[in-house]
C-alpha positions as CSV (number, residue, x, y, z in Angstrom):
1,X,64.0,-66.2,95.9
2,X,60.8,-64.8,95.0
3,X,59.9,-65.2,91.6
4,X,56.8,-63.6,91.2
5,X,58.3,-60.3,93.0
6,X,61.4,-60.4,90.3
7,X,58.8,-60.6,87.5
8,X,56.8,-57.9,88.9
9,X,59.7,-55.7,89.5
10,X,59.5,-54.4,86.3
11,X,63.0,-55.3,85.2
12,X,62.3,-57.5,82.9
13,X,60.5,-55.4,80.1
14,X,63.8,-52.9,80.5
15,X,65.5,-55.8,79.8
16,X,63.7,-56.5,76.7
17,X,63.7,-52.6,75.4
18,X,67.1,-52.7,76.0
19,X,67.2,-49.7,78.9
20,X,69.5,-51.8,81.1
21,X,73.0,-51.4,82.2
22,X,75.0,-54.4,81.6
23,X,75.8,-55.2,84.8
24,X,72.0,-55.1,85.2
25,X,71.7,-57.3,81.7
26,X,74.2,-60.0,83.2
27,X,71.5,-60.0,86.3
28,X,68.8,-61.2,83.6
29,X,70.4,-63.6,82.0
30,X,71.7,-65.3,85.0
31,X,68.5,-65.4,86.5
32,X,66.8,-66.6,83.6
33,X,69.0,-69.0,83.2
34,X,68.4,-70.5,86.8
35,X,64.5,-70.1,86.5
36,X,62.4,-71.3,83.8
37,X,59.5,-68.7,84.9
38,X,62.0,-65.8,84.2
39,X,63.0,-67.2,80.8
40,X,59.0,-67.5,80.1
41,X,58.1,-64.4,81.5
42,X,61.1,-62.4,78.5
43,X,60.0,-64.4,75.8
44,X,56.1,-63.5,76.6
45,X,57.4,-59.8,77.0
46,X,58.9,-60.3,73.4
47,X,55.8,-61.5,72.1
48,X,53.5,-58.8,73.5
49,X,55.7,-55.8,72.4
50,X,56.1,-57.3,68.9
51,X,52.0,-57.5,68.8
52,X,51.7,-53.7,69.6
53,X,54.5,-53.1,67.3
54,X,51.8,-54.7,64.5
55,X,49.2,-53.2,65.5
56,X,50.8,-49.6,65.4
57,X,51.9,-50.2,61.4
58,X,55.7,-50.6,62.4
59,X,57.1,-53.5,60.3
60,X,60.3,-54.9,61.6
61,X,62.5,-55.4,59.0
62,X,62.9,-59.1,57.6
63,X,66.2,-59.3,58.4
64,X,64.7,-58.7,62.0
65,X,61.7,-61.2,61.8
66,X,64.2,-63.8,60.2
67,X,66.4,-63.6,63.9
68,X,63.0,-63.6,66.1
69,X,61.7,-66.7,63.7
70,X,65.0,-68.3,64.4
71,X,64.8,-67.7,68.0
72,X,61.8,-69.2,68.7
73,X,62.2,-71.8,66.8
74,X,65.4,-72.5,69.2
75,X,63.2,-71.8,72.0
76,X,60.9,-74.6,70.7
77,X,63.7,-77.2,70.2
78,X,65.3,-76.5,73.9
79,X,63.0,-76.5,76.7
80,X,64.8,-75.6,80.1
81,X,65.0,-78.3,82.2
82,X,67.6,-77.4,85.3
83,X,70.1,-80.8,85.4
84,X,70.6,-81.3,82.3
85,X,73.9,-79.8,80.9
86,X,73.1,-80.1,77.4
87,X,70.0,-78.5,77.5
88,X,71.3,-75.9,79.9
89,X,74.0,-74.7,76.9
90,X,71.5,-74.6,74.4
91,X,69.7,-72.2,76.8
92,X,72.8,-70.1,77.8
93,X,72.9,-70.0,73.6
94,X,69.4,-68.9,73.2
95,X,69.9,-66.5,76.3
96,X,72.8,-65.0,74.9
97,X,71.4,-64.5,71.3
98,X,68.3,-62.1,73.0
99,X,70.9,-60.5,74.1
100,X,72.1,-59.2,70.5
101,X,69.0,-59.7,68.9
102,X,66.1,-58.3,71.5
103,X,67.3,-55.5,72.7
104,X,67.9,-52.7,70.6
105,X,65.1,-53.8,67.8
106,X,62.2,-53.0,70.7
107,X,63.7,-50.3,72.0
108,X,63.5,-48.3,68.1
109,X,60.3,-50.1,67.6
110,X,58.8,-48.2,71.0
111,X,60.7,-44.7,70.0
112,X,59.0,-44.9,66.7
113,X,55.3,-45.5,68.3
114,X,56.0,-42.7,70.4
115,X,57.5,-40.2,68.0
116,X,54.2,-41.3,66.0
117,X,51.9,-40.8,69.7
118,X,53.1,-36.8,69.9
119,X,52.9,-36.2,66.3
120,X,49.3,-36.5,66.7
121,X,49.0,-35.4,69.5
122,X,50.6,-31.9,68.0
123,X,48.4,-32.5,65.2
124,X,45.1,-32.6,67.1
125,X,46.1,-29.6,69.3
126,X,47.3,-27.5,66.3
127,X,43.6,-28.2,64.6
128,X,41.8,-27.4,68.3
129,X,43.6,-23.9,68.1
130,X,42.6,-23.8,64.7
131,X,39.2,-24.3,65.3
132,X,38.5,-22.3,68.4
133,X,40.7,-19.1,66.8
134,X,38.2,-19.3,63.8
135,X,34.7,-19.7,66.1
136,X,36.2,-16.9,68.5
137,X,36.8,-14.3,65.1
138,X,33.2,-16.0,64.2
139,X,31.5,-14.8,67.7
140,X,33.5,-11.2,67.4
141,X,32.4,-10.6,63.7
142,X,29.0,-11.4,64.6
143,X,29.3,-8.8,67.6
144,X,30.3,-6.4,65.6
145,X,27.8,-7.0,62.7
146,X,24.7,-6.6,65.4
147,X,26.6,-3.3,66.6
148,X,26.7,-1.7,63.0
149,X,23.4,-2.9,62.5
150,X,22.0,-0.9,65.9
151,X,24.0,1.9,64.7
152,X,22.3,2.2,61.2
153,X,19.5,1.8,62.5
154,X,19.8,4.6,65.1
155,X,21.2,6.6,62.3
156,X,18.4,5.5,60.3
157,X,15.9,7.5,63.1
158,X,18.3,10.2,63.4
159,X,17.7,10.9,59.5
160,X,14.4,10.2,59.3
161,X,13.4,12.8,62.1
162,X,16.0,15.5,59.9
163,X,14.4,14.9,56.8
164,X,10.9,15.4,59.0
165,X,12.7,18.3,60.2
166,X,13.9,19.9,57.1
167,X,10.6,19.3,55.4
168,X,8.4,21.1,58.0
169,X,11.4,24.0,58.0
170,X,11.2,24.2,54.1
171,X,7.4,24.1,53.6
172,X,6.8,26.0,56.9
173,X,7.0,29.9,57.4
174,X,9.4,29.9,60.5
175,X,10.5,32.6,62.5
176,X,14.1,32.2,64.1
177,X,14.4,33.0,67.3
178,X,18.2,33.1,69.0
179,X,18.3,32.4,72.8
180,X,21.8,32.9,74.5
181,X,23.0,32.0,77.6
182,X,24.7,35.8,77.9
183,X,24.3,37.3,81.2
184,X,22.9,34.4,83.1
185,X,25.1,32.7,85.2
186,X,24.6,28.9,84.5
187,X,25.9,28.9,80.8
188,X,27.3,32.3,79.5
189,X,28.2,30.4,76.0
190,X,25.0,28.4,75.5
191,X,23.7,29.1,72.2
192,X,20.2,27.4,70.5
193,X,18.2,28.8,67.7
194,X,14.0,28.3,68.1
195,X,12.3,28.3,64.9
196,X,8.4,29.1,65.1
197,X,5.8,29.3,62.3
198,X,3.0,31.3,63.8
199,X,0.3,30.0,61.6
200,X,0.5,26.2,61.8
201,X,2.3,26.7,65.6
202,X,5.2,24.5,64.6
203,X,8.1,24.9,67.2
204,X,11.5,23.6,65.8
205,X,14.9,24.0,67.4
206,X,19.0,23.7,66.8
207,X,21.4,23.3,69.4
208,X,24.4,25.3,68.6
209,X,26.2,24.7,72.4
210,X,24.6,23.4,75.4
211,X,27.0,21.9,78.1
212,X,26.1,17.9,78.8
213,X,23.9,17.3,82.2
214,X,24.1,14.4,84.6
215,X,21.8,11.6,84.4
216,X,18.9,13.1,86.7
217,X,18.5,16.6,85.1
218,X,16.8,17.4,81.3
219,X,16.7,20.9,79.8
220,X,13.5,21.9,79.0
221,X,11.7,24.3,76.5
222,X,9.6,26.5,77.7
223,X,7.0,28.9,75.5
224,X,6.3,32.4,77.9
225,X,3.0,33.7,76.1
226,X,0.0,35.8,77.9
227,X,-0.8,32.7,80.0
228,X,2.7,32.3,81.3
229,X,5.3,29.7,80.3
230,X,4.3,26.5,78.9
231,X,6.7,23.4,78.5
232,X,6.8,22.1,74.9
233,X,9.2,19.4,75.4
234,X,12.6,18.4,76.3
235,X,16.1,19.4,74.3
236,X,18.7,16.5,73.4
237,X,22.0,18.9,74.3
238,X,24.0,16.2,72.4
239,X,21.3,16.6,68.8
240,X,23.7,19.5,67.9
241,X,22.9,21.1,64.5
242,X,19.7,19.3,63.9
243,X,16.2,20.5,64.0
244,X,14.4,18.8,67.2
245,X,10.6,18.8,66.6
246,X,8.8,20.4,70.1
247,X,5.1,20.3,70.9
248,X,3.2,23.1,69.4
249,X,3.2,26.9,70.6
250,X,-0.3,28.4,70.4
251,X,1.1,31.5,71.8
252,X,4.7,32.8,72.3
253,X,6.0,36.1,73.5
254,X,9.8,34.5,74.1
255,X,11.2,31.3,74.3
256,X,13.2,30.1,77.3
257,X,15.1,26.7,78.3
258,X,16.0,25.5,82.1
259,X,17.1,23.0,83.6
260,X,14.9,20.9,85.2
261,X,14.7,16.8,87.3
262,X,14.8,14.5,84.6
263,X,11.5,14.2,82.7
264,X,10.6,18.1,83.0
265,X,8.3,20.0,85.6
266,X,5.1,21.9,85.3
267,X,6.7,25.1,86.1
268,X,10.0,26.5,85.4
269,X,12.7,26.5,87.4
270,X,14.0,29.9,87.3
271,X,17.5,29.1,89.1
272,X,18.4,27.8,86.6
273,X,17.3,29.6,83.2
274,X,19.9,28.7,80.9
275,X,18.4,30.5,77.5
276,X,16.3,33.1,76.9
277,X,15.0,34.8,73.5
278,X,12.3,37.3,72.9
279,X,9.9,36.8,69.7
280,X,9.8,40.2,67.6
């Protein structure tokens, strides 16, 4: 028989929680009975798992503690010597009385730890959600406040360059010019108003409908005077219904927008005239 390989089984801490069938139980106690090792080796367990059970804040009850007292003190007055009958009852006694008195006490005592171990565990996981819910709305809000902030401040620009607008308009004497897109072919129901005050040369001008281009293609404003058409900057087709300041117009006989490669060109492209009105 190898003792050692019985010990390490594993057999004999399910024999202390309790977990053990009794045909299984009758196993232990017979061989602890034979072997003094085995015998050593339970009450050892006994003593570990009572030490956890301490240190985890789970206080058997003294009625408890008064049986274990009693039990080792037994174990104390009857050493296990194998030919000796007397001493071989009082160990078939103390034997038997684990039976009643080990079992089921260890086995509650290791439920309760472990009820106790996912408790926390819940706990800790519950305050980890918690946690990362709050720093995720934390990162979003932030988001959100740097995008409202870009916005007001775009907005900011927008009004500043209307109230720019408006003032020149107000101050200014302006001339309105209306260029529509009927009878040319590229937008029949493009509409823009030029405003031009003839004495400070002041172009301003209002997008009423101008269809969106692709990224590689600008409309341009062109001035048509005596020395032929001038470009006096570019026109936001999405600034609709506010006064976009152009570069001055020394001379104008009409005003004209085309459509031009992205950042404008020296000359017109006539292909592609969109607007056309005539000063009076």
């Amino acid at each position: 028989m190898d003792i050692q390989a019985y010990i390490s089984s594993g057999k004999l801490e399910l024999f202390v929680l309790g977990d053990l069938n009794e045909t299984e139980q009758q196993e232990v106690l017979a061989m602890a009975k034979k072997y003094p090792e085995i015998n050593q080796e339970i009450l050892a367990i006994e003593d570990a798992m009572l030490a956890i059970d301490q240190a985890s804040a789970v206080s058997p009850s003294p009625k408890l503690k008064d049986k274990i007292f009693d039990t080792l003190e037994i174990e104390e007055k009857a050493p296990i010597p194998i030919n000796s009958e007397e001493v071989k009852a009082s160990s078939e006694k103390l034997i038997n009385s684990k039976d009643v008195t080990a079992s089921n006490p260890w086995k509650t005592f290791a439920v309760a730890a472990s009820v106790v171990a996912v408790i926390s565990v819940g706990i800790a996981i519950y305050f980890a959600n918690q946690y990362f819910d709050v720093e995720e709305r934390f990162a979003i809000a932030l988001q959100q406040n740097a995008i409202l902030a870009e916005e007001v401040q775009t907005n900011q620009v927008k009004l500043n360059e209307l109230n720019s607008g408006m003032e020149r308009f107000i101050t200014g004497n302006f001339e309105k010019i209306l260029m529509k897109g009927e009878g040319f072919p590229m937008q029949k129901d493009a509409a823009v108003d030029v405003f031009w005050d003839k004495e400070s040369k002041e172009v301003l001008l209002s997008v009423n409908q101008l269809a969106s281009l692709d990224p590689n293609n600008d409309y341009q404003l062109w001035a048509i005077g005596e020395e032929g058409p001038i470009g006096i900057g570019l026109v936001d087709p999405g600034q609709k219904l506010d006064l976009q300041v152009m570069d001055i117009a020394s001379d104008a006989q009409a005003f004209a927008i085309t459509i031009e490669p992205k950042g404008g060109s020296k000359s017109p492209t006539l292909e592609k005239l969109v607007v056309l009105g005539e000063v009076s």
